[in-house]
MDAnalysis code that builds the backbone (N, CA, C; Angstrom):
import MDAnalysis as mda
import numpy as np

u = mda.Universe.empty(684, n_residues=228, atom_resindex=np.repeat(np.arange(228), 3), trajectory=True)
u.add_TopologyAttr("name", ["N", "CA", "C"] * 228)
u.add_TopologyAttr("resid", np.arange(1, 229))
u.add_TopologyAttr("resname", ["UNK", "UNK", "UNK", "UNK", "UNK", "UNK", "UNK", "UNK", "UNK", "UNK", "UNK", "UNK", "UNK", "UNK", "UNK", "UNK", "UNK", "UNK", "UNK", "UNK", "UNK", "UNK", "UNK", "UNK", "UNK", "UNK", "UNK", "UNK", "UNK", "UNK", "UNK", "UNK", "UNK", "UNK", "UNK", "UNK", "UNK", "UNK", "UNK", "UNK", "UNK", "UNK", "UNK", "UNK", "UNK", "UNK", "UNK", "UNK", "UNK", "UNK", "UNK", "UNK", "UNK", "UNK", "UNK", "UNK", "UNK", "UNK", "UNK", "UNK", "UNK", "UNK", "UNK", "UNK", "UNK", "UNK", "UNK", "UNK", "UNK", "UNK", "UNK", "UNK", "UNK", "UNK", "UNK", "UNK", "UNK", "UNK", "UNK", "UNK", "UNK", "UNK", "UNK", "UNK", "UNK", "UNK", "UNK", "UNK", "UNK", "UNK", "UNK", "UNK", "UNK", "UNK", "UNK", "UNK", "UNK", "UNK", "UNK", "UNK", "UNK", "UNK", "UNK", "UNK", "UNK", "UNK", "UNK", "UNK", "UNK", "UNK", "UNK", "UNK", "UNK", "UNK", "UNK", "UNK", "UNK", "UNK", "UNK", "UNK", "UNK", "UNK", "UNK", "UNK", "UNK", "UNK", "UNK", "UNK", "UNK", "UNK", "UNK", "UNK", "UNK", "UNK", "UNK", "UNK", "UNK", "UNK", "UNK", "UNK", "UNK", "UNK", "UNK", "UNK", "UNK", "UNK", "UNK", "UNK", "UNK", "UNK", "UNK", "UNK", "UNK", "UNK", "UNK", "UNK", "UNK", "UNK", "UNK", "UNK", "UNK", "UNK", "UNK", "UNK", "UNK", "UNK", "UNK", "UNK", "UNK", "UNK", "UNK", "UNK", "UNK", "UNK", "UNK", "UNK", "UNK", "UNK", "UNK", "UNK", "UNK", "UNK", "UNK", "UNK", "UNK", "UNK", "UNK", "UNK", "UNK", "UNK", "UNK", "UNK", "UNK", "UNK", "UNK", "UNK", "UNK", "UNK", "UNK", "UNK", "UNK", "UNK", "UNK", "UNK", "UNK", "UNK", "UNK", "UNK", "UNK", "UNK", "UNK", "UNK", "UNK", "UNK", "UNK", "UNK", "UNK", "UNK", "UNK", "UNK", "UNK", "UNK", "UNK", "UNK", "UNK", "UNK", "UNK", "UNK"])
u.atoms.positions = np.array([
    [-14.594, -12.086, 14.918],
    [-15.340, -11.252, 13.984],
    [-16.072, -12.093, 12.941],
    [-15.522, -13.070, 12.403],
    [-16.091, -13.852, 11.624],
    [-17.572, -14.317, 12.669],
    [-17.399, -15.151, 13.399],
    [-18.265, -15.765, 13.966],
    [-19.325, -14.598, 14.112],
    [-19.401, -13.420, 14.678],
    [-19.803, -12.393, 14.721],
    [-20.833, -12.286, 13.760],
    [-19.905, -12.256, 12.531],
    [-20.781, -12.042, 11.017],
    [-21.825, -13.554, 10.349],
    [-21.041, -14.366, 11.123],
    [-21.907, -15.324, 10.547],
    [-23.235, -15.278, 11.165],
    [-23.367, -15.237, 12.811],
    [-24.442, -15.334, 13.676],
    [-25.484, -13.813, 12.817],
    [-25.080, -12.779, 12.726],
    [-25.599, -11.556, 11.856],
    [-25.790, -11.670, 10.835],
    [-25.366, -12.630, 9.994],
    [-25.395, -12.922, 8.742],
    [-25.321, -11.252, 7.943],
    [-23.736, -10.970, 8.105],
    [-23.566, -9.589, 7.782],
    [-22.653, -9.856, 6.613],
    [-22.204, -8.695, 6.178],
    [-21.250, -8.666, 4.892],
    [-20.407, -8.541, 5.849],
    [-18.951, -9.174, 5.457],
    [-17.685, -9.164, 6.164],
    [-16.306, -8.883, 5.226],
    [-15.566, -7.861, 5.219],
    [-14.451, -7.210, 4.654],
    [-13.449, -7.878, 5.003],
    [-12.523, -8.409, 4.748],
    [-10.969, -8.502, 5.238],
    [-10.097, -7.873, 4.261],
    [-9.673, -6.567, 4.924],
    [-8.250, -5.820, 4.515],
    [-7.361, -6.871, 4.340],
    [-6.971, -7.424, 3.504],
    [-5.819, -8.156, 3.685],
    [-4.538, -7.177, 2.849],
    [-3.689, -7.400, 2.236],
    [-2.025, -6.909, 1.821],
    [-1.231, -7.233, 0.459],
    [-0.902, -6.601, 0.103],
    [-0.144, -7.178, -0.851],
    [1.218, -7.784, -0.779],
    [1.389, -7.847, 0.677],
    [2.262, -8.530, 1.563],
    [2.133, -10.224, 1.197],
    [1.004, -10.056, 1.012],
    [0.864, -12.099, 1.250],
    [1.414, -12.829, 0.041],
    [1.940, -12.064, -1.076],
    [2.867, -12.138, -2.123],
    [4.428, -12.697, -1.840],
    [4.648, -11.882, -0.605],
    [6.357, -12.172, -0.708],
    [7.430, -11.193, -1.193],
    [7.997, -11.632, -1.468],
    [8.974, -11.719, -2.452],
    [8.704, -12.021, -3.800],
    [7.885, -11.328, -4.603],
    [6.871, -12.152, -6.090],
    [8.268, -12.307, -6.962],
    [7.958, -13.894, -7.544],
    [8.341, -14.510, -8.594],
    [7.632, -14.316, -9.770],
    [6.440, -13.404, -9.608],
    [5.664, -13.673, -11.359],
    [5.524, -11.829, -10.838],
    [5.197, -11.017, -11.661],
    [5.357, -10.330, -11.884],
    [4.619, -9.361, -13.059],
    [3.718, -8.806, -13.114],
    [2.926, -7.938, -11.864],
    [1.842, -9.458, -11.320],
    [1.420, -8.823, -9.982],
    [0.834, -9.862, -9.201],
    [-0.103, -10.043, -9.470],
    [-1.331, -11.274, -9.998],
    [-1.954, -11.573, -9.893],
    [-3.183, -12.284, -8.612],
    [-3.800, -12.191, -8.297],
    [-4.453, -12.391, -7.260],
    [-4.516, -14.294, -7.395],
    [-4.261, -14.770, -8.383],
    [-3.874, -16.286, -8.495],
    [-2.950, -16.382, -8.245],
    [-1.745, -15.826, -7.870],
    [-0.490, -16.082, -7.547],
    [-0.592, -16.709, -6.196],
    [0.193, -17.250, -5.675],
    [0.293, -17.861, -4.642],
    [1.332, -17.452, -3.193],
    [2.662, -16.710, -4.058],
    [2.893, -15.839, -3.177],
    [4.426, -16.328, -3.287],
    [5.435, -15.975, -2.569],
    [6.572, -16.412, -2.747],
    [7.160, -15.837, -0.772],
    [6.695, -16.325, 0.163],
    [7.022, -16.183, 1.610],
    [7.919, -16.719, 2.361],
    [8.654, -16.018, 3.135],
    [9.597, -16.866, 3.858],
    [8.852, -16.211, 5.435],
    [7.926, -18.183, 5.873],
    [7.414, -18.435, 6.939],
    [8.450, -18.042, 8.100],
    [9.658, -18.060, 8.397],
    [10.159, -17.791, 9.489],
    [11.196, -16.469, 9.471],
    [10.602, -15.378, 8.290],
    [11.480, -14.136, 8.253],
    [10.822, -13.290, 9.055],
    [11.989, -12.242, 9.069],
    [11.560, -10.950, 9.995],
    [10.030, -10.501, 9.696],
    [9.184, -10.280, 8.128],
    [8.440, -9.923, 8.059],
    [7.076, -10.708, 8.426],
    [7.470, -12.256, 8.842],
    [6.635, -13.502, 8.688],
    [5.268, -13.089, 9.397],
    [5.617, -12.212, 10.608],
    [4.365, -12.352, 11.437],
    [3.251, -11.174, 11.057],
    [3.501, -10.573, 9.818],
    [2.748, -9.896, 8.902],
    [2.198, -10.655, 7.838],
    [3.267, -10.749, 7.192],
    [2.620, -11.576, 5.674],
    [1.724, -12.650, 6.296],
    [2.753, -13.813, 7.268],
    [1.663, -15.278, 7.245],
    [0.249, -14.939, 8.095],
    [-0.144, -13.771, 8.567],
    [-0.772, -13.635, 9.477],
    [-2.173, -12.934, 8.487],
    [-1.369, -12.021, 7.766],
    [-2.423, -11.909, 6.791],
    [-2.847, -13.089, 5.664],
    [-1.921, -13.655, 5.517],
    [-2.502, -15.455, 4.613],
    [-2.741, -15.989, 5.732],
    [-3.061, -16.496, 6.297],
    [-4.235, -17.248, 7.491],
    [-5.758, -16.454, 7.648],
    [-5.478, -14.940, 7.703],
    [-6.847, -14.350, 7.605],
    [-7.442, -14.817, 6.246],
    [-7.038, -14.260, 5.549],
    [-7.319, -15.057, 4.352],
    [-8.036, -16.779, 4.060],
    [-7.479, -17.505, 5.167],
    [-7.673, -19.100, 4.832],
    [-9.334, -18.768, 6.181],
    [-8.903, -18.301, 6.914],
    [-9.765, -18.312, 7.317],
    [-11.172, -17.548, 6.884],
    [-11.321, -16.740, 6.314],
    [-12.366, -16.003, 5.273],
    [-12.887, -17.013, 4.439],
    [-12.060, -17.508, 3.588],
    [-12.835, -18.900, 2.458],
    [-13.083, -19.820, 3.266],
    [-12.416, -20.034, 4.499],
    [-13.497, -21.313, 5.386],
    [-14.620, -21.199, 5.275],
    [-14.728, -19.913, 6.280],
    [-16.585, -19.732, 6.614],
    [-17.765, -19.298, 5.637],
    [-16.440, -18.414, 4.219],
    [-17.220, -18.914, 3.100],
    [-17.523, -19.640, 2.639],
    [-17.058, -21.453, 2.736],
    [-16.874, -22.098, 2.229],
    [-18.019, -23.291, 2.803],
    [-17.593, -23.165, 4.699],
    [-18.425, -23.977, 5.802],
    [-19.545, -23.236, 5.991],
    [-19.540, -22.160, 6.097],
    [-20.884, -21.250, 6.711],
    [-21.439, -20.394, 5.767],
    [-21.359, -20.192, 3.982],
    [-21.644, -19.506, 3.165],
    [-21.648, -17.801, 3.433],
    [-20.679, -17.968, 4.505],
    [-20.423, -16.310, 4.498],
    [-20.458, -15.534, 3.295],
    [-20.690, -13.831, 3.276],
    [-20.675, -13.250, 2.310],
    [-19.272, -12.244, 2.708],
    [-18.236, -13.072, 2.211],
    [-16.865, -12.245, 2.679],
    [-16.269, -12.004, 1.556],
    [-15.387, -10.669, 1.845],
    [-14.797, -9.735, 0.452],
    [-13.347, -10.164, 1.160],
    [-12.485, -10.278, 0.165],
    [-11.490, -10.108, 0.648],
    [-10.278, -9.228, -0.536],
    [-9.462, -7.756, 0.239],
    [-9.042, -7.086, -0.617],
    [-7.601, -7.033, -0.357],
    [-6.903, -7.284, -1.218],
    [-5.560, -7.172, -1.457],
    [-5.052, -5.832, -1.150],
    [-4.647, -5.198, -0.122],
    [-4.351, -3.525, -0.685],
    [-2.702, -3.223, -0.793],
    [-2.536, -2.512, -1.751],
    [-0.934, -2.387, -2.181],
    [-0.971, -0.885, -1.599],
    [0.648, -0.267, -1.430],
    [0.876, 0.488, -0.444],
    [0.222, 2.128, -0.758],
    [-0.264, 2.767, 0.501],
    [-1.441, 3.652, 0.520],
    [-0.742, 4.576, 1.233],
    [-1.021, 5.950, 0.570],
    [-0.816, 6.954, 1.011],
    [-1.370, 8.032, 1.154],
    [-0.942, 9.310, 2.191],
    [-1.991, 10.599, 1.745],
    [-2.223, 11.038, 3.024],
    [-3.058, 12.194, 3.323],
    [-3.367, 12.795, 4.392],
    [-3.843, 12.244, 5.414],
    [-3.285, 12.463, 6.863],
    [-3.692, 12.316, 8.127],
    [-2.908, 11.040, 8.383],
    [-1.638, 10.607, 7.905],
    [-0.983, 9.599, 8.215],
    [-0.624, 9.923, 9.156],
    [0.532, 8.581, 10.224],
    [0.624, 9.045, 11.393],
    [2.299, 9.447, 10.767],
    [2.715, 10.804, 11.580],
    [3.950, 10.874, 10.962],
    [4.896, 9.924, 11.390],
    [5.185, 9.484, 12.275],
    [6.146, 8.484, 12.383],
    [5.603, 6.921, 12.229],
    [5.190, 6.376, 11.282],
    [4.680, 5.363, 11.339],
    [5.357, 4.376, 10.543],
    [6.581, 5.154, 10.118],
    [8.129, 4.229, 9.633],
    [7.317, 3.692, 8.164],
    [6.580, 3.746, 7.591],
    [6.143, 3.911, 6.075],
    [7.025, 4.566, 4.975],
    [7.570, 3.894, 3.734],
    [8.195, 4.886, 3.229],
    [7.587, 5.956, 2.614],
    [6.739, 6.427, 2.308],
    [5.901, 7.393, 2.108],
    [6.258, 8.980, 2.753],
    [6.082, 8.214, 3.783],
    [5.640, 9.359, 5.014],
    [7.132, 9.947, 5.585],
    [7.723, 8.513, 5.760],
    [9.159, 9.112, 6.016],
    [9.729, 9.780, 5.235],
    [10.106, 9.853, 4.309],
    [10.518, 10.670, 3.072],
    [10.314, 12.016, 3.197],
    [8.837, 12.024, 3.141],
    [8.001, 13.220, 3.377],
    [8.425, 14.003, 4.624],
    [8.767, 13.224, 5.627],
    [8.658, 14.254, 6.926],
    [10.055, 14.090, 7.128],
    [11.406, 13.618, 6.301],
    [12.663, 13.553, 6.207],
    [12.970, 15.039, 5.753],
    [12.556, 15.194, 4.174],
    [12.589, 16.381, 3.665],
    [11.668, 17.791, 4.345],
    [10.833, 17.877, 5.422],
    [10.375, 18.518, 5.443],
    [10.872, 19.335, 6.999],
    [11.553, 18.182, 7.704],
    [12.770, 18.596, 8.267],
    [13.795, 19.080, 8.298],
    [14.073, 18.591, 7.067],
    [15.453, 18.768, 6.691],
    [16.074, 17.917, 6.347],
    [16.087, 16.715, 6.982],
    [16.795, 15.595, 7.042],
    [16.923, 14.875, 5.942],
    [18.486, 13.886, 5.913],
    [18.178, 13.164, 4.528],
    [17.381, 12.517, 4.671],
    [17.089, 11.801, 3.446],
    [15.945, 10.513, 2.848],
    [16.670, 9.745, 2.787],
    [16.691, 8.651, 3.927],
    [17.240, 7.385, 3.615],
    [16.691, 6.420, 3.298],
    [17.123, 5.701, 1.611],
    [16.849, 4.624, 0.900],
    [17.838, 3.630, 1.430],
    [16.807, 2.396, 1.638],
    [17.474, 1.164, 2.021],
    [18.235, 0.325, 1.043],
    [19.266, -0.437, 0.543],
    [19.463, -0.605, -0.301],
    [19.957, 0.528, -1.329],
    [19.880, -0.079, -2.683],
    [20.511, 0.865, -3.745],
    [19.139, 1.694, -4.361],
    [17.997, 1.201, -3.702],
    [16.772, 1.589, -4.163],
    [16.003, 1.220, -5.787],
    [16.597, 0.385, -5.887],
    [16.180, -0.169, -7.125],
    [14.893, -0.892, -6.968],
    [14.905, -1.653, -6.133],
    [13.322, -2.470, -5.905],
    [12.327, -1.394, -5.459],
    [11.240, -2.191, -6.623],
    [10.227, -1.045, -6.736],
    [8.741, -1.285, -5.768],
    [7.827, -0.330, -5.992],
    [6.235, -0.716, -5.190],
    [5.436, 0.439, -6.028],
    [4.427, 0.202, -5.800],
    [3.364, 1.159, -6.431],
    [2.638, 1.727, -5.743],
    [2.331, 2.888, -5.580],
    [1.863, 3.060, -4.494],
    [0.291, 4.137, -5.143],
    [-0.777, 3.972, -4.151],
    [-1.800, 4.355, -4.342],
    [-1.945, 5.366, -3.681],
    [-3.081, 6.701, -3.942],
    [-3.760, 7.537, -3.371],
    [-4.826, 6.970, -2.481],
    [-4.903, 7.822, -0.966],
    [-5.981, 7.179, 0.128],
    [-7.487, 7.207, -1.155],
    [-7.718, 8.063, -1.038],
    [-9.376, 7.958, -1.976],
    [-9.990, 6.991, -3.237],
    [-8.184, 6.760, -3.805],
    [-8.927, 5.734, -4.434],
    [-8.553, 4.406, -4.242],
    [-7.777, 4.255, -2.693],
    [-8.274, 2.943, -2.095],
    [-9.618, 2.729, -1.189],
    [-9.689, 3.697, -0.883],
    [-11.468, 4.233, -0.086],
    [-12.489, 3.803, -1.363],
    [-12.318, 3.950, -2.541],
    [-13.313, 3.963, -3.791],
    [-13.440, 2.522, -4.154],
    [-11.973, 1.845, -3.814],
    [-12.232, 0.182, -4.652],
    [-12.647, -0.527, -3.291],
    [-12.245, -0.057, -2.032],
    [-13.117, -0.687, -0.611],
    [-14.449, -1.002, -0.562],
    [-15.337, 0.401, -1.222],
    [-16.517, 0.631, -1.130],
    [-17.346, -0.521, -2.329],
    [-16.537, -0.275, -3.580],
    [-16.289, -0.914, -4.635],
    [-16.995, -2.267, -4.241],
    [-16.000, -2.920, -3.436],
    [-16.059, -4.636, -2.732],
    [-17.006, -4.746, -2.505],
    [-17.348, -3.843, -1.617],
    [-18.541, -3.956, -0.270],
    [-20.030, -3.699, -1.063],
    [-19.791, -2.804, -1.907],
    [-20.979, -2.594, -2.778],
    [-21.563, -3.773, -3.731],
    [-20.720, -4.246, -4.013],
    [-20.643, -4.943, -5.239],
    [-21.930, -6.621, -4.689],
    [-22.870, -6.366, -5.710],
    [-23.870, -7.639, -5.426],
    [-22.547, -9.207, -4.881],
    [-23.700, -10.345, -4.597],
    [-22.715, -11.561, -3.873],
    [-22.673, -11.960, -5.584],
    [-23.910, -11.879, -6.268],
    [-23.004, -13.261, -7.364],
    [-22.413, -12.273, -8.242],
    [-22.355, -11.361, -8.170],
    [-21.098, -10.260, -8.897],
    [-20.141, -10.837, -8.539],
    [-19.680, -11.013, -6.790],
    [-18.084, -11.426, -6.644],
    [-18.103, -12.840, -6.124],
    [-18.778, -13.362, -6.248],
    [-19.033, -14.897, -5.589],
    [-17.587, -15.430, -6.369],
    [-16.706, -16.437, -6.300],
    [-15.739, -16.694, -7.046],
    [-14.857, -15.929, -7.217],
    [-14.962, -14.503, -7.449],
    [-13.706, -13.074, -7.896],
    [-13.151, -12.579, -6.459],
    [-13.067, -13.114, -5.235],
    [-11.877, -13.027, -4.240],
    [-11.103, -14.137, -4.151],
    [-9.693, -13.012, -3.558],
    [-9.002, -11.830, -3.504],
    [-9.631, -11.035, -4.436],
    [-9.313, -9.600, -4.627],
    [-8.848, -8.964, -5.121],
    [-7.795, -7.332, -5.059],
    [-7.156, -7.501, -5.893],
    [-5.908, -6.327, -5.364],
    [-6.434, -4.510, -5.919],
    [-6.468, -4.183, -4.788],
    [-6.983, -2.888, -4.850],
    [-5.177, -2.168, -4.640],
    [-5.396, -1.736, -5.591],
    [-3.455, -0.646, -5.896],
    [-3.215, 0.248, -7.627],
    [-1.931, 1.046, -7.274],
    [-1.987, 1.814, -8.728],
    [-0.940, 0.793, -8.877],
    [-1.406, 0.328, -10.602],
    [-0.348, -0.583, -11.105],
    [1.057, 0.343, -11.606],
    [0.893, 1.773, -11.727],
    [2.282, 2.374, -12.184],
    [2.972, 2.376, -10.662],
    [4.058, 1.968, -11.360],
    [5.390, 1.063, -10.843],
    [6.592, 2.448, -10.414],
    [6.940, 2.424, -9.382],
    [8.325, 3.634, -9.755],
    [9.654, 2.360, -7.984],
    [10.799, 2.538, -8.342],
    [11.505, 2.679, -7.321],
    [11.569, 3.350, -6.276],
    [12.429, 2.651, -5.332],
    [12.392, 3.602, -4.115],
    [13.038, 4.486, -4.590],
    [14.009, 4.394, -4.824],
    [14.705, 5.786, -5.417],
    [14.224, 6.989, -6.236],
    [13.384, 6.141, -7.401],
    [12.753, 7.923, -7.668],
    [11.574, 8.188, -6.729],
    [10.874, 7.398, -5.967],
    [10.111, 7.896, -5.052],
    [11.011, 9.173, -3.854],
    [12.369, 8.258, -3.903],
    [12.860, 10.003, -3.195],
    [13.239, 11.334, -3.764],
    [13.556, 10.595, -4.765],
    [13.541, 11.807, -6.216],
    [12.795, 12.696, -6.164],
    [11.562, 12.129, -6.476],
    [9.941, 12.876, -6.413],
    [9.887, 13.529, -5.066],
    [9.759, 12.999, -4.072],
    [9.781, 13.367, -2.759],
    [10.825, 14.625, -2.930],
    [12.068, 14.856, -2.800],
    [12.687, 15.864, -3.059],
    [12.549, 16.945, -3.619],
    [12.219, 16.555, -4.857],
    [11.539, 17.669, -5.881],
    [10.581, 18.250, -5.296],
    [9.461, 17.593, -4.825],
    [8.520, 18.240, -4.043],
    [8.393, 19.504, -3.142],
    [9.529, 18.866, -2.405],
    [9.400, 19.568, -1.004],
    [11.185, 19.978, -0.854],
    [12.189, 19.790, -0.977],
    [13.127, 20.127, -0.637],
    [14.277, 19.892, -1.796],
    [14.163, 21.053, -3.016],
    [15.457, 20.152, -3.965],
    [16.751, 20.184, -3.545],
    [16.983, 20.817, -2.440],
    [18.759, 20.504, -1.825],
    [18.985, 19.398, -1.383],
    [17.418, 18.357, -0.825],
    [18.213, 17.502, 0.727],
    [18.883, 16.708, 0.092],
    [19.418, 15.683, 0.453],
    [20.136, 14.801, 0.503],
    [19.719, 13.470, 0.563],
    [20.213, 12.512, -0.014],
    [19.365, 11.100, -0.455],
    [20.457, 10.440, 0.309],
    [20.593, 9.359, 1.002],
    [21.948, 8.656, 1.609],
    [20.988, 7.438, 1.251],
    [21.955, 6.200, 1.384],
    [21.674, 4.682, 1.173],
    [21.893, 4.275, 2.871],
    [21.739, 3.373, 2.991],
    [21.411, 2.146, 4.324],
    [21.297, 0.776, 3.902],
    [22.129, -0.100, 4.557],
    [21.962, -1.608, 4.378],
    [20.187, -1.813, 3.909],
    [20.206, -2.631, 2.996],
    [19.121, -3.058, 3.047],
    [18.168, -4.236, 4.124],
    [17.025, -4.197, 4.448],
    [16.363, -4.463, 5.183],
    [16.025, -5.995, 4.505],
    [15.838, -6.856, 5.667],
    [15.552, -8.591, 5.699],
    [14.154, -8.567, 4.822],
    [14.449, -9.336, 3.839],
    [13.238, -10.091, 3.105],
    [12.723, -8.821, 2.367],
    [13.231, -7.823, 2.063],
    [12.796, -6.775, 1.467],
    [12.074, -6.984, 0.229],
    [10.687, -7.389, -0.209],
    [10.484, -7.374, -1.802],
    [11.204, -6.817, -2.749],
    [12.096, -7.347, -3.895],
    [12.539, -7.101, -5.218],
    [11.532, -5.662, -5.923],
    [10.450, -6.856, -5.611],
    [9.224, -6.052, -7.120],
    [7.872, -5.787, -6.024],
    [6.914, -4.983, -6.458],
    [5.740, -5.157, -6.480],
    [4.528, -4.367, -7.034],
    [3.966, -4.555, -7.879],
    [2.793, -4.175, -8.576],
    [1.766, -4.718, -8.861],
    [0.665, -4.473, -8.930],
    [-0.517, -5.227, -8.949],
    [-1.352, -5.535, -9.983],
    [-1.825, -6.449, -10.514],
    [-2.836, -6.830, -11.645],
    [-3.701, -6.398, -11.168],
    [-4.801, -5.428, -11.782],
    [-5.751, -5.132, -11.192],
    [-7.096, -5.576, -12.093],
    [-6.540, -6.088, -13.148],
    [-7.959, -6.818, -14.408],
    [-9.284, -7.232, -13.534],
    [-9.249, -7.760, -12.438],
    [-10.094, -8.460, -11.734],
    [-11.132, -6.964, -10.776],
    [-10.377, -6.212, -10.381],
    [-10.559, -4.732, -10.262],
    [-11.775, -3.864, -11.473],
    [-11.100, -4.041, -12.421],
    [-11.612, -2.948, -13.529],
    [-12.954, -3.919, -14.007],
    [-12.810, -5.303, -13.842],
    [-13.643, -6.431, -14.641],
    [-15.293, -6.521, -13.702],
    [-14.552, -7.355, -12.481],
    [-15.456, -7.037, -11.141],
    [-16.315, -5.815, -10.376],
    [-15.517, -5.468, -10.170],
    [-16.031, -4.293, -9.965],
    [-15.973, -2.149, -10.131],
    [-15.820, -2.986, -11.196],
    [-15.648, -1.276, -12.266],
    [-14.705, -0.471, -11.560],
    [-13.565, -0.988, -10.805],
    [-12.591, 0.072, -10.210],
    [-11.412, 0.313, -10.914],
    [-10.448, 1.602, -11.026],
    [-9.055, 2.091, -10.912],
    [-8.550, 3.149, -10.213],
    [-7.730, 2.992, -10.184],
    [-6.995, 4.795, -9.896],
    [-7.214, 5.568, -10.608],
    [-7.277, 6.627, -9.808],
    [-7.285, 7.777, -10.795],
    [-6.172, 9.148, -10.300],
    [-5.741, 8.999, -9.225],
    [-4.667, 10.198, -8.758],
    [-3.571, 9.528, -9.047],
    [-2.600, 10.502, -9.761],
    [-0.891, 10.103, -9.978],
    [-0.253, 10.715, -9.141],
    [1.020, 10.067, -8.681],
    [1.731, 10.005, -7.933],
    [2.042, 11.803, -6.909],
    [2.635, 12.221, -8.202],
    [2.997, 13.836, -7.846],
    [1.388, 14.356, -7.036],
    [0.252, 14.145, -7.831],
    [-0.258, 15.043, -7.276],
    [-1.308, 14.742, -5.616],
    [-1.265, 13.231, -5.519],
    [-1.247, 13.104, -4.056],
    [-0.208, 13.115, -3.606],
    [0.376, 13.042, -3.793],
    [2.084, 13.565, -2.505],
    [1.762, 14.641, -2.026],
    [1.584, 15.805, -3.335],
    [1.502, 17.464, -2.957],
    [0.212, 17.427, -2.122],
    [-0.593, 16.531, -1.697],
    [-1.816, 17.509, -0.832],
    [-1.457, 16.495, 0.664],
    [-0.653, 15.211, 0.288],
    [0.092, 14.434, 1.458],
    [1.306, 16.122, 2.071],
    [2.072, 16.155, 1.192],
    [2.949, 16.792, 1.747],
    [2.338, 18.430, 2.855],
    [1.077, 18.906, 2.444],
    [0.602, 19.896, 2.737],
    [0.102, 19.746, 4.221],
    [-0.244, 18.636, 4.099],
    [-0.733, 17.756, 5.654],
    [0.142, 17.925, 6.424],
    [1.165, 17.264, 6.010],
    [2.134, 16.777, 6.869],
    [2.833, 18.339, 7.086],
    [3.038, 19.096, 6.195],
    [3.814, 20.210, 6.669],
    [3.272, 21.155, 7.711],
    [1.355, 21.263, 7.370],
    [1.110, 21.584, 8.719],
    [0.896, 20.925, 10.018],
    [0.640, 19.948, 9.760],
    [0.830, 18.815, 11.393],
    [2.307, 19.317, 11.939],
    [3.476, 19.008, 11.186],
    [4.691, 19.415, 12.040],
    [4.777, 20.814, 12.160],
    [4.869, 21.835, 11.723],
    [4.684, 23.449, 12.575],
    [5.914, 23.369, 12.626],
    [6.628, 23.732, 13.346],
    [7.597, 24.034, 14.080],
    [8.882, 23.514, 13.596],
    [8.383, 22.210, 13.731],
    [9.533, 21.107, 13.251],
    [10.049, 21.583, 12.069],
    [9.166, 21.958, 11.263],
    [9.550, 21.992, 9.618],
    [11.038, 23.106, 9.449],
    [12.039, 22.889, 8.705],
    [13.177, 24.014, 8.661],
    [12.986, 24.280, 7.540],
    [12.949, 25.919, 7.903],
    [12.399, 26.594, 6.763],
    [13.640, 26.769, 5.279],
    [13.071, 26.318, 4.319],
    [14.479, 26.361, 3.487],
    [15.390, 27.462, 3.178],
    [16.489, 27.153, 2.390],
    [17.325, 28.427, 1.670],
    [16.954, 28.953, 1.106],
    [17.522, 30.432, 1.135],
    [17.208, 30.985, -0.321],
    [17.879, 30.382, -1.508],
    [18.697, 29.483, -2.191],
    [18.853, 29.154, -3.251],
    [18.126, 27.942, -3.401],
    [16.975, 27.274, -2.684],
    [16.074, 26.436, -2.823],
    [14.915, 26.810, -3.032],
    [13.883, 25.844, -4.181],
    [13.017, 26.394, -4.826],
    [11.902, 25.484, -3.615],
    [10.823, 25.763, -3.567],
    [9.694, 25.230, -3.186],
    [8.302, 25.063, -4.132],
])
């Protein structure tokens, strides 16, 4: 694809992650951070795979004066997800809307931030829009909502939402699991005039509406001493 763009001399995007962080030692992430990775963990062939796209983007920017964006995206949610796509988001969502508990990995203390689809669609466009000597020098940058919550009140919330009876259970926690993650977005608001603007509750509720009609059937209809 690169080569692609160079011969076209096109604008070229790389989605990259807020994966390529790690395990962050500094805290909220800066797009100067460097990352804190363990090359041979379960998650390796994600994270290092997205830092190589990455090395490879400033090459051909670098060898071939490509005009390449490259965007950090922290975790995204919202309508038309796939329901089983093992996301905690979604699972939650289609846990409670089953019935089923919400299982948090760990004690749920380690946190993430998580964004509305539209206004990661808004800071995408953002990139792509944005003149070359606007961002010439200003990639990375991390497109995410910097408000911070745990997994745990994310099932909280999730519950409240959609099912206040279910049930929350714990599970061993998962290999290389990030502690923390939230995003500096200064480079965002500075660069190219972006933020969030949907809070948490109220994309869930038009996530959860999705998802309740995609499953039909599946969904168990609640108690009467449960509120909806």
């Amino acid at each position: 694809m690169l080569g692609l763009a160079k011969r076209c001399r096109a604008r070229f995007l790389l989605t990259s992650t807020s994966e390529v962080y790690g395990d962050p030692q500094q805290h909220p992430q800066v797009e100067s951070y460097w990352g804190h990775v363990n090359p041979i963990g379960d998650r390796a062939c994600y994270d290092e795979g997205k830092r190589v796209a990455e090395t490879l983007v400033t090459c051909y920017k670098h060898e071939h004066a490509l005009d390449g964006r490259i965007v950090r995206i922290f975790n995204t949610y919202g309508p038309r997800m796939a329901l089983d796509d093992g996301r905690v988001v979604s699972n939650f969502v289609c846990a409670a809307l089953r019935g089923d508990p919400l299982v948090v990995h760990g004690d749920g203390t380690q946190t993430r931030s998580f964004q509305y689809v539209s206004d990661l669609v808004r800071g995408l466009m953002a990139a792509m829009d944005a003149d070359s000597d606007q961002v010439d020098g200003c990639m990375p940058v991390n497109i995410g909502n910097p408000t911070e919550f745990t997994i745990l009140e994310l099932a909280e919330i999730v519950r409240d939402l959609v099912r206040p009876g279910a049930k929350i259970e714990h599970a061993p926690r998962t290999a290389d699991d990030p502690a923390q993650r939230r995003p500096d977005i200064g480079r965002a608001k500075a660069v190219l005039g972006w933020e969030p603007t949907v809070p948490l509750r109220e994309g869930l509720a038009l996530m959860i509406d999705d998802f309740r009609a995609r499953l039909g059937d599946a969904v168990t209809a609640p108690t009467k001493k449960q509120k909806v």
